[in-house]
C-alpha positions as CSV (number, residue, x, y, z in Angstrom):
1,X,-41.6,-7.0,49.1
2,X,-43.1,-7.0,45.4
3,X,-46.9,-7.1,45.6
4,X,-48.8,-8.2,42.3
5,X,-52.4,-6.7,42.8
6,X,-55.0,-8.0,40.2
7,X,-58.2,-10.3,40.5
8,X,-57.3,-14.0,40.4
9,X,-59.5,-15.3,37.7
10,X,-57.9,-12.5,35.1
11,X,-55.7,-14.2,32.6
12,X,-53.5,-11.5,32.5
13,X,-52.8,-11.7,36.1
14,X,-52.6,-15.5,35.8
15,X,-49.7,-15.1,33.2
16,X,-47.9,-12.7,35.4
17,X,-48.2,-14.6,38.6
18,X,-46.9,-17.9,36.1
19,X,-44.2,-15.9,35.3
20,X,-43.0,-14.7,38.5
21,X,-42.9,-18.1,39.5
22,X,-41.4,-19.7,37.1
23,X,-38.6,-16.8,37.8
24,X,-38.4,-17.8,41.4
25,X,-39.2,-13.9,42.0
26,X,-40.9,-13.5,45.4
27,X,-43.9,-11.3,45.7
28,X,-47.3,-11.0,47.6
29,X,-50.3,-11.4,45.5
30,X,-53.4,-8.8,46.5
31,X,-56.7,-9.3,45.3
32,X,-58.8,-6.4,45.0
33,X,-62.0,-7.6,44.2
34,X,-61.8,-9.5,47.7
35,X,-59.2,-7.8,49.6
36,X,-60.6,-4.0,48.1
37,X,-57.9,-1.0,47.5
38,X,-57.2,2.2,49.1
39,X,-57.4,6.1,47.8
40,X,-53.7,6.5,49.0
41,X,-52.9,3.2,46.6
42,X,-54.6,4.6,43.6
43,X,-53.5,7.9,43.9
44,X,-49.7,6.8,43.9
45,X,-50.7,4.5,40.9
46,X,-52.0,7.3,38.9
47,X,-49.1,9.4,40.0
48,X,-46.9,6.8,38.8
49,X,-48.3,5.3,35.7
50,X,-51.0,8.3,34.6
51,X,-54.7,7.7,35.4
52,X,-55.1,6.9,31.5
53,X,-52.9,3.5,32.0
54,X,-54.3,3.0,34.8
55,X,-58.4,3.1,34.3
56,X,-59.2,0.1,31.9
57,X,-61.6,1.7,29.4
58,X,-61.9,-1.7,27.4
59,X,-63.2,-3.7,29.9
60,X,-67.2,-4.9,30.8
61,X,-67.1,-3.2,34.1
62,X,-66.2,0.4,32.0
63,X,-68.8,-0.4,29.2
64,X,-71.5,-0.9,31.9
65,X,-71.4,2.5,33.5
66,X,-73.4,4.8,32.3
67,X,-72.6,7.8,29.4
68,X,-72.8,10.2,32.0
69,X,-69.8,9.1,34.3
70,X,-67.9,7.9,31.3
71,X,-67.8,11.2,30.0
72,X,-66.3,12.4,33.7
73,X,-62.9,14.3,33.4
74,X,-63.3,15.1,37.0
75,X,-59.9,12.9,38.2
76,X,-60.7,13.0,41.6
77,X,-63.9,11.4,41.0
78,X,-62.5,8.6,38.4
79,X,-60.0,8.0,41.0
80,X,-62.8,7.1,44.0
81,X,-64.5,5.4,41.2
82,X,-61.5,3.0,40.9
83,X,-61.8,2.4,44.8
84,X,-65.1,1.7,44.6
85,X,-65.0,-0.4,41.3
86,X,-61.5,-1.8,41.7
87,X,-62.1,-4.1,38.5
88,X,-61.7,-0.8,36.3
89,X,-58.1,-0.9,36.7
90,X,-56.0,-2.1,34.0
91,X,-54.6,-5.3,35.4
92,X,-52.0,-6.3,37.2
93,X,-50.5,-3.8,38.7
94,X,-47.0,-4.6,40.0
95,X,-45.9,-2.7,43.4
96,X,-42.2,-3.3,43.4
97,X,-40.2,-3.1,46.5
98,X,-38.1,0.1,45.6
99,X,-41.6,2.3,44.8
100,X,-41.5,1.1,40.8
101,X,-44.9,0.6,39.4
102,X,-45.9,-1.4,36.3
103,X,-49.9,-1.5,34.7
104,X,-50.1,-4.4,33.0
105,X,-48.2,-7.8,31.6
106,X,-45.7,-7.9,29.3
107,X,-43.1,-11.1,29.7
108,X,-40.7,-8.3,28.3
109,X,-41.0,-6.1,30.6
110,X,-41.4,-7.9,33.3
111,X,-37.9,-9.3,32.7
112,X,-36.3,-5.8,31.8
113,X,-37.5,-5.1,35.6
114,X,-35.4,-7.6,36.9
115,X,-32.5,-6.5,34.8
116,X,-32.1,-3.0,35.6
């Protein structure tokens, strides 16, 4: 099953839940502000789409920390960050059925998914 993991009141992830509906594309939604995340799910993110895709650096949560953990390269330590602040990750992320992962929302891409 295709799982589309975001936080509900994020445009983005409104637009992409829109437009798998209006595709008649089934999928689970997950949200992780409520429902949290696991190390396993964001290590196989990050393995997927690169821990730079995956970490929102543009968004309030990220501005908010402070210089010294923003300046972390330690990926190990970014990565249990993303557990423990879930709302630093680029969103949605789409958890297809056959392993494929996509960051983000793109109607373009979205459809190119469905076509390959």
């Amino acid at each position: 099953m295709t799982t589309l993991y975001g936080i509900s009141n994020c445009d983005t992830v409104r637009k992409a839940r829109k437009w798998l509906e209006a595709e008649s594309i089934a999928f689970d939604f997950h949200d992780f502000r409520k429902q949290g995340l696991t190390a396993e799910q964001v290590d196989r993110w990050c393995a997927a789409a690169g821990l730079d895709k995956v970490l929102n650096k543009r968004g309030t949560t990220w501005r908010q920390l402070t210089d010294e953990i923003k300046s972390t390269t330690d990926e190990t330590a970014l990565k249990a960050l993303l557990v423990e602040q879930p709302t630093l990750i680029k969103r949605p992320v789409l958890e297809m059925a056959d392993g494929h992962i996509e960051v983000g929302f793109k109607a373009e891409q979205y459809a190119a998914l469905w076509q390959r």
